[in-house]
SEMAR-433509 format. One record per residue (C-alpha): residue number from 1; residue in one letter; chain; x, y, z. Coordinates in nm, 2 decimals. Example, Ala and Ser with C-alpha at 12.3 -4.5 7.8 and 13.67 -1.06 7.14 Angstrom:
REM SEMAR-433509
+-----+----+----+--------+--------+--------+
|   i | aa | ch |     c1 |     c2 |     c3 |
+-----+----+----+--------+--------+--------+
|   1 |  A |  A |   1.23 |  -0.45 |   0.78 |
|   2 |  S |  A |   1.37 |  -0.11 |   0.71 |
+-----+----+----+--------+--------+--------+
***
This chain:
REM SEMAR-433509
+-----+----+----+--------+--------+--------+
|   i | aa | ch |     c1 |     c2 |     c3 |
+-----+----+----+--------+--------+--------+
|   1 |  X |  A |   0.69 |   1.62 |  -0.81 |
|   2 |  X |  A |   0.42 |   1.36 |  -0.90 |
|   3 |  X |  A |   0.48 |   0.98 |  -0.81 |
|   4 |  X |  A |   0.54 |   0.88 |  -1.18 |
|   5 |  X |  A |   0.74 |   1.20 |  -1.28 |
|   6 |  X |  A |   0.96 |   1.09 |  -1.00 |
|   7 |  X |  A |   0.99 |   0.71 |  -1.08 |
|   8 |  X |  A |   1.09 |   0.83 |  -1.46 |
|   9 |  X |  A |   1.34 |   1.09 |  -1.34 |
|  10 |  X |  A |   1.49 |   0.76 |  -1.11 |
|  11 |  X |  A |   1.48 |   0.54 |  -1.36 |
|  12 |  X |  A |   1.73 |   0.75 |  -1.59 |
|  13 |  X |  A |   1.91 |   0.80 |  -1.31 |
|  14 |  X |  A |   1.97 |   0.42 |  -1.27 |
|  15 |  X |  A |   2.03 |   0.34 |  -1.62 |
|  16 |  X |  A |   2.37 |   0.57 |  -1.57 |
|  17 |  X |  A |   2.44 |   0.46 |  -1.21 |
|  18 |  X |  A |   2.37 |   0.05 |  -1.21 |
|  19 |  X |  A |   2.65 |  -0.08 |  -1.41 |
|  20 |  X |  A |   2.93 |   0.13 |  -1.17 |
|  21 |  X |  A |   2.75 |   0.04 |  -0.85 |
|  22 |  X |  A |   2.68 |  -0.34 |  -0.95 |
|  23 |  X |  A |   3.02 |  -0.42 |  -1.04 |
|  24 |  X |  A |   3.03 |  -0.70 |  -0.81 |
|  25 |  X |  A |   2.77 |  -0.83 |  -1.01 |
|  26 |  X |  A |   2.97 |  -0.99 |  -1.25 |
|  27 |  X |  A |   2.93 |  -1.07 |  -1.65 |
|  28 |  X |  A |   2.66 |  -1.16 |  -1.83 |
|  29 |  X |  A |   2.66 |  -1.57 |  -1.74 |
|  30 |  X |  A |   2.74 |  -1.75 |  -2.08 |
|  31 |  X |  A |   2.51 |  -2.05 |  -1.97 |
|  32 |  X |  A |   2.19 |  -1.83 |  -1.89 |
|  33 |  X |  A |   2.14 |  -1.94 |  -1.58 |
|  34 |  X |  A |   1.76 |  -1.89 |  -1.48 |
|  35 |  X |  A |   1.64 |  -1.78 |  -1.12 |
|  36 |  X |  A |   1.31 |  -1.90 |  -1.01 |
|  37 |  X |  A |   1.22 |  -1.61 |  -0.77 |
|  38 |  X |  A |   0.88 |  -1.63 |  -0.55 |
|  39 |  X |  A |   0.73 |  -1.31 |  -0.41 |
|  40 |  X |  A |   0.38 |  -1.13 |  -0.28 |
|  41 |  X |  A |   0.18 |  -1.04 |  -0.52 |
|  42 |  X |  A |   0.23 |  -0.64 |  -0.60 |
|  43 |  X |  A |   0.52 |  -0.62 |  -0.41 |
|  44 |  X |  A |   0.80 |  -0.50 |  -0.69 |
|  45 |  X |  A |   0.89 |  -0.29 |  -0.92 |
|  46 |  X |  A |   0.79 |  -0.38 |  -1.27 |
|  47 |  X |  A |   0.84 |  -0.06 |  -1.46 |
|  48 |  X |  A |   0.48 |   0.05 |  -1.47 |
|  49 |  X |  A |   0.39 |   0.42 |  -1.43 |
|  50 |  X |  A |   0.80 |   0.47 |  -1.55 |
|  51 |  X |  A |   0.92 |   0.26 |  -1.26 |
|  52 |  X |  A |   1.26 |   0.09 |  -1.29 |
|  53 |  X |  A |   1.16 |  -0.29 |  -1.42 |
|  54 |  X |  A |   1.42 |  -0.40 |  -1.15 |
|  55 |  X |  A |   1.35 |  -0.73 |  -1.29 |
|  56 |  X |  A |   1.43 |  -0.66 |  -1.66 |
|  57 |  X |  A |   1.77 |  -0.46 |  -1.48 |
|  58 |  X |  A |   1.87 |  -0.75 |  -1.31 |
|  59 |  X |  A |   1.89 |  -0.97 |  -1.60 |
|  60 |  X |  A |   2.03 |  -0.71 |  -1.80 |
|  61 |  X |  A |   2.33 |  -0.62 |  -1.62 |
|  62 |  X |  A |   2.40 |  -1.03 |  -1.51 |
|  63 |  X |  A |   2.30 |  -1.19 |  -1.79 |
|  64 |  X |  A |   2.13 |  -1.43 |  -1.57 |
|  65 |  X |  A |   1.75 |  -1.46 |  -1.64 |
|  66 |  X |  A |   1.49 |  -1.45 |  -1.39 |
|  67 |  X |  A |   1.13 |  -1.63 |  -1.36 |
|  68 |  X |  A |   0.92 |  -1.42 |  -1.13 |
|  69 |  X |  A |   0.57 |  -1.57 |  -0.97 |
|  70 |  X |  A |   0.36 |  -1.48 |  -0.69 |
|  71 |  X |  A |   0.17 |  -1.62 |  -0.40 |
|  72 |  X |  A |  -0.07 |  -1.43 |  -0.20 |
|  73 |  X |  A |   0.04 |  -1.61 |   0.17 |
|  74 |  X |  A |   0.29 |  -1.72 |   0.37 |
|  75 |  X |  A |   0.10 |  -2.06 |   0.42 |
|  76 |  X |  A |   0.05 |  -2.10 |   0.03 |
|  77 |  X |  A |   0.40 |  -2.03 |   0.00 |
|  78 |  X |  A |   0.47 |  -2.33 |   0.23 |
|  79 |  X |  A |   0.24 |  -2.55 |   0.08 |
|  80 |  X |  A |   0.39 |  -2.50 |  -0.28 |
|  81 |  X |  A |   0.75 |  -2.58 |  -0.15 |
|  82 |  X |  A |   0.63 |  -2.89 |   0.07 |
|  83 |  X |  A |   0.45 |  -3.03 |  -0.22 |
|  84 |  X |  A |   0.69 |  -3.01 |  -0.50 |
|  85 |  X |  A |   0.70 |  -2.95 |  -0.81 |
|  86 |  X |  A |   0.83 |  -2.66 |  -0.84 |
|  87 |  X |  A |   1.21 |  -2.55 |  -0.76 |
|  88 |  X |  A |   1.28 |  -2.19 |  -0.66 |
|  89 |  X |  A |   1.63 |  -2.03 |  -0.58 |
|  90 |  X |  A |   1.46 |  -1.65 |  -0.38 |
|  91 |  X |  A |   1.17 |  -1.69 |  -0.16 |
|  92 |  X |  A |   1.05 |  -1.37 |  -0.02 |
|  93 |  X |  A |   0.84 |  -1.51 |   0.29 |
|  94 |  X |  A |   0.75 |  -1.33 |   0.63 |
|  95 |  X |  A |   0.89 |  -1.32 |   0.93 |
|  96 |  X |  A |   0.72 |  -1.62 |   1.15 |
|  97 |  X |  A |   0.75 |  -1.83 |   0.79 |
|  98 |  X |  A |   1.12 |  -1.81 |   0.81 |
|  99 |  X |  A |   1.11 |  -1.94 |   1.15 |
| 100 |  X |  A |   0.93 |  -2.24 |   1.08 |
| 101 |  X |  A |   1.11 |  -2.29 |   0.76 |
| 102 |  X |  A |   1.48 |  -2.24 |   0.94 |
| 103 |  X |  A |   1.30 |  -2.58 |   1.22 |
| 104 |  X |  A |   1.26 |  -2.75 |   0.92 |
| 105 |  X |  A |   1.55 |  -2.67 |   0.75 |
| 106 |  X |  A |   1.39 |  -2.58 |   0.46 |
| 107 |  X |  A |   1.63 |  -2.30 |   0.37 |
| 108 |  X |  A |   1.99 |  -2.26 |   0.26 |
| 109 |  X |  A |   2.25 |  -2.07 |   0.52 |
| 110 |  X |  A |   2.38 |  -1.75 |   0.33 |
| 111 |  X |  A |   2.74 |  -1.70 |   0.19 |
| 112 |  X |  A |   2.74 |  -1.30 |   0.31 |
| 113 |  X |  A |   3.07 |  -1.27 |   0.11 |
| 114 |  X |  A |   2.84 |  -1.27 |  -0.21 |
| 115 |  X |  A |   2.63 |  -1.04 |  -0.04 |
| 116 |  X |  A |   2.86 |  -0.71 |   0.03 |
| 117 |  X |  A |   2.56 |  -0.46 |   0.02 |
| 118 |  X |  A |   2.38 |  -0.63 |   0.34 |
| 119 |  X |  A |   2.63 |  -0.39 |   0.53 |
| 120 |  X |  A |   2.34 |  -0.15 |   0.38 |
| 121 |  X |  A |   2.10 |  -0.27 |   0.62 |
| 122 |  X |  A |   1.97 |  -0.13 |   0.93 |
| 123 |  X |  A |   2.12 |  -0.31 |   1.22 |
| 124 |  X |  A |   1.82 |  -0.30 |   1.43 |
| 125 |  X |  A |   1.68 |  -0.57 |   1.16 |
| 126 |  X |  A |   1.97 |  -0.81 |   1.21 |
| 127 |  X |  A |   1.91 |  -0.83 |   1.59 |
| 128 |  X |  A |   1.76 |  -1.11 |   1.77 |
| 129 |  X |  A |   1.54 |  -0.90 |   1.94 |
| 130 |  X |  A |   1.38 |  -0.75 |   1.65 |
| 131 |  X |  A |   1.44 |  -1.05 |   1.42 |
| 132 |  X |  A |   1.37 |  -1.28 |   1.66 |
| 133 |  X |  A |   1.25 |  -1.60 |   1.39 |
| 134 |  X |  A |   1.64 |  -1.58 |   1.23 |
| 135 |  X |  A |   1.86 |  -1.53 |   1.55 |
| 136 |  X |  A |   2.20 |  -1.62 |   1.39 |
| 137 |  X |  A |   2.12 |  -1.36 |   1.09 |
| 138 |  X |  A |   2.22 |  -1.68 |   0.88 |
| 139 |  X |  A |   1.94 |  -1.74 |   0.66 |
| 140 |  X |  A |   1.72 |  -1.41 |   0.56 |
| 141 |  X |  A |   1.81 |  -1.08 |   0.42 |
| 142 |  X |  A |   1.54 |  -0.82 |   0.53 |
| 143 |  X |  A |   1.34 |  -0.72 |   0.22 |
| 144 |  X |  A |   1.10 |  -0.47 |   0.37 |
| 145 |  X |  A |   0.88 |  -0.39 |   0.69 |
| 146 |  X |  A |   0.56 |  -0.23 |   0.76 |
| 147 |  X |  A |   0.25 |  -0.25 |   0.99 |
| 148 |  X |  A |  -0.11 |  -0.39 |   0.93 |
| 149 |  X |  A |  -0.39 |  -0.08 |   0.94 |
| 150 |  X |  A |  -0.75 |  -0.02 |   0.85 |
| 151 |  X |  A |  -0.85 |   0.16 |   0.50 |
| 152 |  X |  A |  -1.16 |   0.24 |   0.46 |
| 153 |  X |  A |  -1.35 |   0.52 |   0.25 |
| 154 |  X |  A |  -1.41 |   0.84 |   0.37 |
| 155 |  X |  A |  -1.75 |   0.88 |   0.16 |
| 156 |  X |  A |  -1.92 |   0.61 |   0.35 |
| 157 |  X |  A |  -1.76 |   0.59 |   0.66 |
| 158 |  X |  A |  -1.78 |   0.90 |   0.88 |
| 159 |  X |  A |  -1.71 |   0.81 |   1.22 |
| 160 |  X |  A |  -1.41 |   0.80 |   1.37 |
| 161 |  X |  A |  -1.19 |   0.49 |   1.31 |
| 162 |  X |  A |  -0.96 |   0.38 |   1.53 |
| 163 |  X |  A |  -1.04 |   0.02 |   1.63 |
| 164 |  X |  A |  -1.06 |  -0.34 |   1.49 |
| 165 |  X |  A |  -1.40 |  -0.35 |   1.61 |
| 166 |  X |  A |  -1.54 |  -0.21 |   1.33 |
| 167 |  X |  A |  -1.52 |  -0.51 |   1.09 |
| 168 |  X |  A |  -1.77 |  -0.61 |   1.30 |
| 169 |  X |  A |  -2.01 |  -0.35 |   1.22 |
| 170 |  X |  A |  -2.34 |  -0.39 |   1.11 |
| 171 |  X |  A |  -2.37 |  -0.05 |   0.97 |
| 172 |  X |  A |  -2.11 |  -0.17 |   0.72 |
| 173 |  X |  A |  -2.31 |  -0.51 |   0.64 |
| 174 |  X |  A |  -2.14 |  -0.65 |   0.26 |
| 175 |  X |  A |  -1.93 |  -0.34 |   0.30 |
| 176 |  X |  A |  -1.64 |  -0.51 |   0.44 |
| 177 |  X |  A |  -1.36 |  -0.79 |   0.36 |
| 178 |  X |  A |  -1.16 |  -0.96 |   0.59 |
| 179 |  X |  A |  -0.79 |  -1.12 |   0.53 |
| 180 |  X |  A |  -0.80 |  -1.42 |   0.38 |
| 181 |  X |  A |  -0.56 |  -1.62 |   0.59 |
| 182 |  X |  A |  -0.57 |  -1.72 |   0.92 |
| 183 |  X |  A |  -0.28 |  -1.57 |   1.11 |
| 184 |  X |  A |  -0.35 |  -1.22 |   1.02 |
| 185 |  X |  A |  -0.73 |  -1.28 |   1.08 |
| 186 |  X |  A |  -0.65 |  -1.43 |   1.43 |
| 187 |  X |  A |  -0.46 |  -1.17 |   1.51 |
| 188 |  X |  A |  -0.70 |  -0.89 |   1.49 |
| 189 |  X |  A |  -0.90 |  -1.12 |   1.67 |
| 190 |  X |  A |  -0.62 |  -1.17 |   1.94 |
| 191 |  X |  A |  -0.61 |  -0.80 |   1.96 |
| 192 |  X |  A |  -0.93 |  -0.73 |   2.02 |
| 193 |  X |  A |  -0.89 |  -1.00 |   2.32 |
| 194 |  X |  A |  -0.60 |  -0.85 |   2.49 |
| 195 |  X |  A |  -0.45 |  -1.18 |   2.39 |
| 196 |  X |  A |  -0.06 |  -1.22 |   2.28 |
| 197 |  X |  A |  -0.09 |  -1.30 |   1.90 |
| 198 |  X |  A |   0.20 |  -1.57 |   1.94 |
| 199 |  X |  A |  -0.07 |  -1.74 |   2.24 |
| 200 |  X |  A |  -0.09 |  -2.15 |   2.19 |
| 201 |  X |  A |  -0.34 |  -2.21 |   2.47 |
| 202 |  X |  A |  -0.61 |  -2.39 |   2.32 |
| 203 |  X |  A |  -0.88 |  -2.20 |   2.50 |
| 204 |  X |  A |  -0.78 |  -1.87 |   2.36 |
| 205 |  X |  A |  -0.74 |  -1.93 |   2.03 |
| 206 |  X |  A |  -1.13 |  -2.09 |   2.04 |
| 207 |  X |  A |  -1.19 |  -1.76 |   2.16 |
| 208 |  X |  A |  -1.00 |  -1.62 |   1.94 |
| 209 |  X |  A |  -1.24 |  -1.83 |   1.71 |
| 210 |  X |  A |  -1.55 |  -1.74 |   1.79 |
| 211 |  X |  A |  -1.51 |  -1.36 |   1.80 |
| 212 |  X |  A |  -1.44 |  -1.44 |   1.41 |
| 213 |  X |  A |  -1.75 |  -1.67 |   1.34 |
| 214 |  X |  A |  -1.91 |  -1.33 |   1.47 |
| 215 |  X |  A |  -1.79 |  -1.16 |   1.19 |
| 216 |  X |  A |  -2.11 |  -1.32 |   0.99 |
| 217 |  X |  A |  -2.35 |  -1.07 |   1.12 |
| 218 |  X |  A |  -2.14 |  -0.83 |   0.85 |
| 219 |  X |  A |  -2.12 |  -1.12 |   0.57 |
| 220 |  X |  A |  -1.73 |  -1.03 |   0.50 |
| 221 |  X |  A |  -1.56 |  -1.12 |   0.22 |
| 222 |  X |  A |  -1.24 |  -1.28 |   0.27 |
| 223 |  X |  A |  -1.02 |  -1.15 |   0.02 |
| 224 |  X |  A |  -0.58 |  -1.08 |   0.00 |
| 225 |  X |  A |  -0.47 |  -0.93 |  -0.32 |
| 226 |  X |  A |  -0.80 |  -0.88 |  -0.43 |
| 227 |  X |  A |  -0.83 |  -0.56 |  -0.12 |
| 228 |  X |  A |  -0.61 |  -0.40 |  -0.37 |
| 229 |  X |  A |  -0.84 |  -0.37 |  -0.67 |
| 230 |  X |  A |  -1.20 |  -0.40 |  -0.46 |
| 231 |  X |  A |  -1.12 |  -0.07 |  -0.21 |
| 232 |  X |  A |  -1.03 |   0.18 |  -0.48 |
| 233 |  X |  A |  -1.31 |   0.06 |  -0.71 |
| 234 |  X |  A |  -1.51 |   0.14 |  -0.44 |
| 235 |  X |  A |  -1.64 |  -0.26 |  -0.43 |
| 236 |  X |  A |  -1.58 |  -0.25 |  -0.06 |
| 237 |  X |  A |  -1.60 |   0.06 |   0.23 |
| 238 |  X |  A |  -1.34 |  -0.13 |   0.48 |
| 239 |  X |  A |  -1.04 |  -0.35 |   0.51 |
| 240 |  X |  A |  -0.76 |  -0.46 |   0.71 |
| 241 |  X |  A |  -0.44 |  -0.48 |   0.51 |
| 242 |  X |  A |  -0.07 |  -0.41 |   0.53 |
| 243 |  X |  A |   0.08 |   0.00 |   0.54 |
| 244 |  X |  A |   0.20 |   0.00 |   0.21 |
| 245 |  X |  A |  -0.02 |  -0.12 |  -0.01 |
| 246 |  X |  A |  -0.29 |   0.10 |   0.16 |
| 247 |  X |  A |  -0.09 |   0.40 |   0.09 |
| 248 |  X |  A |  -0.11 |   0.26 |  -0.32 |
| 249 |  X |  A |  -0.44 |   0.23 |  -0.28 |
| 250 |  X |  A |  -0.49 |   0.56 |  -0.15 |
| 251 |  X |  A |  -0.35 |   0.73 |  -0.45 |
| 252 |  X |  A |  -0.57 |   0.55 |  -0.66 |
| 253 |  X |  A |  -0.89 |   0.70 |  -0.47 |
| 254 |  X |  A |  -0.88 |   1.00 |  -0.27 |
| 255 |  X |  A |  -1.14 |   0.93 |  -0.07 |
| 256 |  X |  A |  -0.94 |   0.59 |   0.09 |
| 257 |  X |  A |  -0.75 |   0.68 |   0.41 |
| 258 |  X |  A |  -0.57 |   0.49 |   0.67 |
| 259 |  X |  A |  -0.54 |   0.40 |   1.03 |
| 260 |  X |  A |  -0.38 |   0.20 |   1.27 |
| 261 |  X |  A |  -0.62 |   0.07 |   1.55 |
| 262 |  X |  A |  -0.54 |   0.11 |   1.90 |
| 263 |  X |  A |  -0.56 |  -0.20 |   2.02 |
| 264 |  X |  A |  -0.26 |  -0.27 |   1.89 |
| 265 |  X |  A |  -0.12 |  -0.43 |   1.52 |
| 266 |  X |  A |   0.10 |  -0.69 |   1.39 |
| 267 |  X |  A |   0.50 |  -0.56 |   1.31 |
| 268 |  X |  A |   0.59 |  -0.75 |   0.99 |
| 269 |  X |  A |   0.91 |  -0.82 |   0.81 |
| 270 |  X |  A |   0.96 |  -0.98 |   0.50 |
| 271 |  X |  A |   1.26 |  -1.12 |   0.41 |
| 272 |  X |  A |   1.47 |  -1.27 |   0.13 |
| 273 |  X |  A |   1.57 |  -1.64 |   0.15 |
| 274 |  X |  A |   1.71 |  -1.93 |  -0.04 |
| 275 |  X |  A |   1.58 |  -2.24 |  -0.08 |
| 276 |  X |  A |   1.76 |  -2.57 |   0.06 |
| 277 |  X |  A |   1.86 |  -2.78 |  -0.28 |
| 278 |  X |  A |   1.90 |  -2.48 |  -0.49 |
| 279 |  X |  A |   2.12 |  -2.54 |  -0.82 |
| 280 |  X |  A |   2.21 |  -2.12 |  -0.84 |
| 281 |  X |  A |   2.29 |  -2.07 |  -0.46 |
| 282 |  X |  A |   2.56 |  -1.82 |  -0.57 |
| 283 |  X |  A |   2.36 |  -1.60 |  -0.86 |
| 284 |  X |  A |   2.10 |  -1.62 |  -0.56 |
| 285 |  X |  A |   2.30 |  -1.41 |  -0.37 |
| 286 |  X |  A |   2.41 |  -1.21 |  -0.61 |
| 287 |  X |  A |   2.04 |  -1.14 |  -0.71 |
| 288 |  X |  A |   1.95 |  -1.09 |  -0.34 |
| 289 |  X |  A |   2.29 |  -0.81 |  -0.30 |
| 290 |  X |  A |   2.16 |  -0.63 |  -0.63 |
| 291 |  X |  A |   1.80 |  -0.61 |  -0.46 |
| 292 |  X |  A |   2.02 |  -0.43 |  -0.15 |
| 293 |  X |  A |   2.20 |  -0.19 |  -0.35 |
| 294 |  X |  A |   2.09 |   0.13 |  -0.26 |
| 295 |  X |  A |   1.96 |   0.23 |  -0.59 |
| 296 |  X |  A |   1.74 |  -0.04 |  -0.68 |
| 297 |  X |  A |   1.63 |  -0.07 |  -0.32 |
| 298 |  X |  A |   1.49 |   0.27 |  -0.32 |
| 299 |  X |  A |   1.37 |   0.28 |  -0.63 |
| 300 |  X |  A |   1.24 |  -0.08 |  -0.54 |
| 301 |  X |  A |   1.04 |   0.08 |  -0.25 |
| 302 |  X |  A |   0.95 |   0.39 |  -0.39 |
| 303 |  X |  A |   0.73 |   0.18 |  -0.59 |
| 304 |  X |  A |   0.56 |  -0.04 |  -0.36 |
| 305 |  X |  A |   0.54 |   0.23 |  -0.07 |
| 306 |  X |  A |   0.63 |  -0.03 |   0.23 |
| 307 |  X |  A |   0.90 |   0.06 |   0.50 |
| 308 |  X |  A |   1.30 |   0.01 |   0.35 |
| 309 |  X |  A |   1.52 |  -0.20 |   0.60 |
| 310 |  X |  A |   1.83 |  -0.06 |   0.39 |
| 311 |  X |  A |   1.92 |   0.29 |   0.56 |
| 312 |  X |  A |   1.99 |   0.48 |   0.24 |
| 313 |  X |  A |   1.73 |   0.37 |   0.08 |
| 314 |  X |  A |   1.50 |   0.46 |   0.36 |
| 315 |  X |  A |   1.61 |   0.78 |   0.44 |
| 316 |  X |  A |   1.59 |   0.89 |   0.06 |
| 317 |  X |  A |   1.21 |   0.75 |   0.07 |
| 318 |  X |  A |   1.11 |   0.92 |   0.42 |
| 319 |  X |  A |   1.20 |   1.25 |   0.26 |
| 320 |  X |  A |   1.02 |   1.18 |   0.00 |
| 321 |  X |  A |   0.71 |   1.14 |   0.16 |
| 322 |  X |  A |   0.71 |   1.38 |   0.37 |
| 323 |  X |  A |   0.77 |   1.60 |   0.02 |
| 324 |  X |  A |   0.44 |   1.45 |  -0.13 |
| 325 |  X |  A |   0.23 |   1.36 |   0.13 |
| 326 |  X |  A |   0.35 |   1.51 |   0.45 |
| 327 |  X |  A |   0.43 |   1.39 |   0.79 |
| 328 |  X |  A |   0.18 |   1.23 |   0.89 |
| 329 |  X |  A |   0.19 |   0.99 |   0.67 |
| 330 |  X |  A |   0.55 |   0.97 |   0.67 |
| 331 |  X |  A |   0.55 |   0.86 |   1.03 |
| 332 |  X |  A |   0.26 |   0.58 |   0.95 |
| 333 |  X |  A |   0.55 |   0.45 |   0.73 |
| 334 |  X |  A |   0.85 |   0.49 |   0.90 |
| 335 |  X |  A |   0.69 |   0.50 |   1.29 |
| 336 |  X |  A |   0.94 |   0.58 |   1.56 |
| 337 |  X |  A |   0.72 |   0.42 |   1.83 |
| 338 |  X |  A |   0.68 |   0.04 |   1.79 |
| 339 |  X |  A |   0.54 |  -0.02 |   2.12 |
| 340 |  X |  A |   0.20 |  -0.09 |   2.06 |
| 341 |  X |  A |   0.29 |  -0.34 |   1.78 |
| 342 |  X |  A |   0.38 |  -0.74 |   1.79 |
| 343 |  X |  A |   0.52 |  -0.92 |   1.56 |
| 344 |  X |  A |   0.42 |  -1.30 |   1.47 |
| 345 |  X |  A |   0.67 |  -1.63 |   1.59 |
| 346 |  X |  A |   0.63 |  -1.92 |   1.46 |
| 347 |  X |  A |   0.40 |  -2.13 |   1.65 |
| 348 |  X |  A |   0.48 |  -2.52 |   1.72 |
| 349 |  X |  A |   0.30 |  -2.77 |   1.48 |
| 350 |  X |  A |   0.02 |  -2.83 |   1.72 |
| 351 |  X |  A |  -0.13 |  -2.45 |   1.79 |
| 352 |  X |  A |  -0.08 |  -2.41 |   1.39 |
| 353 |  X |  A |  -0.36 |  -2.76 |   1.31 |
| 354 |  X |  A |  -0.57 |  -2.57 |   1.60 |
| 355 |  X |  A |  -0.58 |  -2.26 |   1.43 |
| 356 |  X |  A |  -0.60 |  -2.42 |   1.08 |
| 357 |  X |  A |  -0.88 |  -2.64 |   1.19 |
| 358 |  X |  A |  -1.02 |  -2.32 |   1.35 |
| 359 |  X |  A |  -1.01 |  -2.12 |   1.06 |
| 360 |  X |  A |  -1.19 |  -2.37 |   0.87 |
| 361 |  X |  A |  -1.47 |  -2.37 |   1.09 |
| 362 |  X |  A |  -1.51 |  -1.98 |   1.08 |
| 363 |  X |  A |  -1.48 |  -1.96 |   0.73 |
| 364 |  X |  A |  -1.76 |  -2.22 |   0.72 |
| 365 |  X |  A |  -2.00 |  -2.03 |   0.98 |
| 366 |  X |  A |  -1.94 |  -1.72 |   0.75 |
+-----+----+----+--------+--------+--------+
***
């Protein structure tokens, strides 16, 4: 069964299912209450290709309207809350994000009484050792998870990939783009270097910085959302970006694939949050418990191919891609064997201004 005959056969599905299973959900709100809710770019189900519009769903079966924008990082994300401006009731940042957020007290501690459906989640999520940024489990309700690979197309690169080494090159000169932010960027750097990706010695992350600045010999172009439209349109032979959206992107070209270097790669996890000063704390949660229901979640993930923290959601998607693409590419998604992976903390305020004043000067040499 194809991709979209799948998300249409779901979506009837849901349309019968939703109103039983969000019953906690409540009435349609009489004041029309608006959510500001702030996400990644690409990174939910809008009802394209016959995907459940879990947006339009939400509002329909609360009554409770939703503004949905996007940001492309976790550091613009940051920067749009510190300046002002703009009040949002869901952020959906990343895990070393939430850390620095929860110093700052940035973010609102969760009434888990309006959230009934984070029982749904797998524990392994809500420990401190794998959730390390939110230790109590007070503040953030896991939204997805996935690791950071190489795509790169098979019609122009025909040599084995399997390290970070080769966005450096020259072979692939205007070929290739590089993350446009610097913790992702460092890291691959960090990897390369042998170096621990949460590392605040000064003298590292210069190193760090310079293996970077070497990146110029391949003129990359630094680029986040943009990866997703430039590798399928074939503007680009090689990038780094995150599991799932590489997958997308493989469907769109057949000649894209996928790899995880063996140096190692970054173990994210995104994560649901709420604002400190929200006026909708409450329809907050109750948005954030209909996004862990196991219906929308899967039909959530289905749609933006990442890794499902909510165990019936995730086993439903595992067997579907091993169903339609096999298991190979089942186990990129869902890997057993995390060893080789590391996943970001949030640094103290004077390693981020080195690495922000470092990735200034790189992006300047290049």
């Amino acid at each position: 069964m194809s991709k979209k005959i799948l998300s249409v056969v779901l979506s009837v599905v849901l349309l019968a299912v939703l109103p039983l299973s969000l019953a906690s959900c409540g009435e349609a709100n009489p004041n029309q209450v608006t959510l500001n809710v702030f996400n990644w770019g690409e990174y939910i189900s809008n009802g394209e290709d016959g995907s459940l519009d879990v947006i339009a769903e939400f509002e329909k079966q609360t009554g409770i309207k939703v503004n949905y924008t996007t940001f492309e990082t976790n550091e613009a994300l940051y920067n749009k809350m510190k300046t002002g401006g703009v009040s949002y009731d869901v952020i959906i940042p990343s895990d070393y994000m939430i850390g620095k957020m929860i110093q700052e007290d940035m973010l609102e501690k969760l009434d888990f009484s309006n959230i009934p459906n984070y029982e749904l989640i797998d524990d392994r999520f809500k420990s401190s050792e794998v959730a390390p940024y939110d230790p109590e489990g007070a503040y953030s309700v896991p939204y997805t998870w996935g690791r950071v690979g190489l795509i790169y197309n098979t019609k122009y690169v025909t040599e084995p990939v399997n390290s970070w080494n080769i966005l450096w090159d020259e072979t692939y000169k205007n070929q290739i783009l590089m993350f446009d932010n610097s913790r992702d960027a460092f890291g691959i750097a960090q990897f390369l270097l042998g170096q621990s990706v949460n590392t605040e010695d000064t003298a590292e992350l210069e190193q760090a910085a310079a293996l970077l600045q070497q990146q110029s010999v391949v003129s990359p172009v630094y680029a986040m959302d943009q990866i997703l439209e430039k590798m399928p349109s074939e503007d680009a032979y090689i990038a780094p970006y995150y599991v799932g959206d590489c997958l997308t992107m493989c469907d769109e070209n057949e000649d894209l694939t996928f790899t995880v270097p063996q140096e190692g790669t970054n173990l994210f996890l995104d994560a649901m949050c709420i604002p400190k000063g929200t006026k909708h704390k409450k329809e907050a949660e109750q948005f954030i418990n209909f996004m862990c229901s196991t219906e929308v979640a899967y039909a959530n993930i289905e749609y933006i191919a990442y890794s499902s923290p909510q165990v019936e959601a995730a086993a439903q998607h595992k067997e579907y891609l091993v169903q339609e693409y096999g298991d190979e590419i089942a186990q990129a998604i869902y890997p057993e064997d995390l060893s080789n992976t590391q996943m970001f903390l949030t640094l103290s305020e004077e390693a981020n201004q080195t690495m922000t004043d470092l990735w200034v000067k790189v992006k300047t040499a290049n």
